[in-house]
N, C-alpha and C positions, 0 to 999 in steps of 0.2 A: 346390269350386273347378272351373271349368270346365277341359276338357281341350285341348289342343293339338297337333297333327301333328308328330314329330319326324322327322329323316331322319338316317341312320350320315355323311353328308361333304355337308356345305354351303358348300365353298369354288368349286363354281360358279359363273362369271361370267352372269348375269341381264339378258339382251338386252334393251333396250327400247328400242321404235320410238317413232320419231320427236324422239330427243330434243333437234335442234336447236332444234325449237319448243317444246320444255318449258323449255330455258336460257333461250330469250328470253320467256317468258310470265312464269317464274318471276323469273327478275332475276338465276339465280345468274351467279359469277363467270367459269366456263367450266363446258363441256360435263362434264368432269371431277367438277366438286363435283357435279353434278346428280347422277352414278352411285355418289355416296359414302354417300348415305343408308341406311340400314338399310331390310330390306326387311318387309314387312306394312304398309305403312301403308294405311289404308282412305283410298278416295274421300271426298268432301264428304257424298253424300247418306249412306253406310253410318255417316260418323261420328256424323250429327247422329242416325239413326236409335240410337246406341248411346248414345250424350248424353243420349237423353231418356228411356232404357233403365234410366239406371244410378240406383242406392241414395243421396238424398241426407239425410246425417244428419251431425251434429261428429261431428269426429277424436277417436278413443278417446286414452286417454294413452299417456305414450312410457314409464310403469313397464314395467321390466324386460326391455328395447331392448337390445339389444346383436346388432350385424355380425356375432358369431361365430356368430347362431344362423342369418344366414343363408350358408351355405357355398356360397363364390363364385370363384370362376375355377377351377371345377372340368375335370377330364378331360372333353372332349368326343366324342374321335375320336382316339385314342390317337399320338400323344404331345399332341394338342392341347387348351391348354385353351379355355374359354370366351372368355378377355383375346385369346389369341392367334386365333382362328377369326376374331373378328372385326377385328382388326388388318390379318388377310390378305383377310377379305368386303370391306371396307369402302377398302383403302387402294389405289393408284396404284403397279403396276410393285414388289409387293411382293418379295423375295426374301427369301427364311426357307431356316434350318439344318435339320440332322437332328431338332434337339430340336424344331423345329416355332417358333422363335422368330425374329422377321423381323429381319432386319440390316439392310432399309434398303429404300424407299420413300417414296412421300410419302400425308402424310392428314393430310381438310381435317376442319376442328372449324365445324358447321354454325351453333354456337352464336355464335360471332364471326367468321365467313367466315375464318377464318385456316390458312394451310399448315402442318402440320410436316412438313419434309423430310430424311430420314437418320436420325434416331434418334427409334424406337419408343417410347423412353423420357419421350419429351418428348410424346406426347399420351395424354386419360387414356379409361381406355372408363366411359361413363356410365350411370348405370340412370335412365334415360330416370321411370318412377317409384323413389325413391330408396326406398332399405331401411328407411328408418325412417319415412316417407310411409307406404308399406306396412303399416309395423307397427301403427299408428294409425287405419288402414281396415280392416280386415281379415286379417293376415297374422299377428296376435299368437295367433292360433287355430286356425294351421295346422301341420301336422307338420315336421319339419326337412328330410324328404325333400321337399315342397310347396315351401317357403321355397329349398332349393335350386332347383328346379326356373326360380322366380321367377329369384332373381339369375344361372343360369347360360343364360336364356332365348338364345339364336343365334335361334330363326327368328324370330319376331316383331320389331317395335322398339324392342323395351326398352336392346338396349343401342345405344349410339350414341358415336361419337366426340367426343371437347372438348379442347380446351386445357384444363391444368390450370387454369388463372386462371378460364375459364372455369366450371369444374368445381365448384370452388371459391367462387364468387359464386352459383355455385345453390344450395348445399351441398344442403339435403332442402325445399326450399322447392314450394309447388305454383302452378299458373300463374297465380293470384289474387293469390301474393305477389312471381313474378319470372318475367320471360319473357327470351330469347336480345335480345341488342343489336341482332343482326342480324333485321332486321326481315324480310327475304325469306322466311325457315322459322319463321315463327309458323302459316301457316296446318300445315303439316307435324305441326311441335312439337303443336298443339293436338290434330289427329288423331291423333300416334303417343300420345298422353298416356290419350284418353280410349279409344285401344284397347285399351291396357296393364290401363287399371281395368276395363274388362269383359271384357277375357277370363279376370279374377283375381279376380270380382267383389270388388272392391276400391269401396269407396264414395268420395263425394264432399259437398264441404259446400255451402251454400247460394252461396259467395261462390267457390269454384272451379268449378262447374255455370257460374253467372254468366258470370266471364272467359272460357272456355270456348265460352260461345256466342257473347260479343261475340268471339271471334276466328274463329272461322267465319264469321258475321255480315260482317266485316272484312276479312279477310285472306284467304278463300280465295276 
């Protein structure tokens, strides 16, 4: 499994130029949702470069699948976990307790342009590729520490913000069988997807490859 940069405190705010012209390029809603994304997404060319990189073979079976094997919302940055690190990366005028848990702020769910504001509770954090997606490409063969590694990912953009409804209508589906409503962060979604599976060499089958490049193709 390939390796990745870790840093001890990733609640830094991550300046990026120019972003009025990225709101209006991009179509989001304000300047706001644009800086809510999770951060590693590659460019167009890096992504189609890693697209046509990746291993396409059917998904292994989901025998003997189970979330517990992959240990998730782990200690990140003591008292922080994973759920919470990115609660605070990813949210709007966050303020968080002692325990490192946010009281209240707002975060936008990219996946249906939608706000939730005040309670942390009401949005869900996603695994951008879902644990059991995983487990059927490549993950079923990895150690428990690997597999954490996976679900507790902060730097990359594995995890991401959703509405639960939202969250919920992907459950572990891959982007050949369901992509975000919102049409603006397909080309996003497609890049943070196929970054997710190569940096985990995690495979791909013939008909998610496919959607994949029709959304590059398309949307970016």
């Amino acid at each position: 499994m390939k390796q990745h940069p870790r840093t001890p405190r990733v609640f830094a705010t991550i300046a990026t130029a120019g972003t009025a012209a990225l709101v209006a390029t991009l179509g989001w809603s304000s300047p706001a949702a644009a800086d809510t994304l999770p951060p590693g997404i590659p460019s167009e060319s890096v992504a189609q470069e890693k697209l046509d990189a990746l291993d396409v073979q059917p998904k292994g079976p989901q025998d003997g699948y189970d979330r517990s094997l992959f240990p998730h919302w782990n200690v990140i940055d003591s008292p922080c976990t994973a759920r919470q690190v990115v609660l605070e990366r990813d949210g709007q005028d966050v303020v968080s307790d002692d325990d490192c848990q946010p009281t209240q702020g707002s975060w936008w769910s990219a996946f249906d342009d939608e706000w939730v504001d005040d309670e942390p509770s009401d949005i869900s954090v996603d695994h951008m590729v879902p644990l059991s997606e995983a487990w059927k490409t490549g993950a079923a063969d990895w150690t428990t520490d690997e597999r954490a590694d996976f679900a507790n990912d902060v730097e990359s953009s594995q995890l991401w913000l959703a509405t639960p409804s939202s969250n919920s209508e992907k459950s572990d589906q891959d982007p050949s069988e369901w992509m975000p409503s919102n049409t603006d962060v397909h080309c996003d979604y497609a890049k943070s997807w196929i970054d997710v599976k190569d940096r985990y060499d995690l495979t791909v089958t013939p008909d998610e490859q496919s959607s994949l490049q029709d959304t590059l193709d398309s949307s970016c």
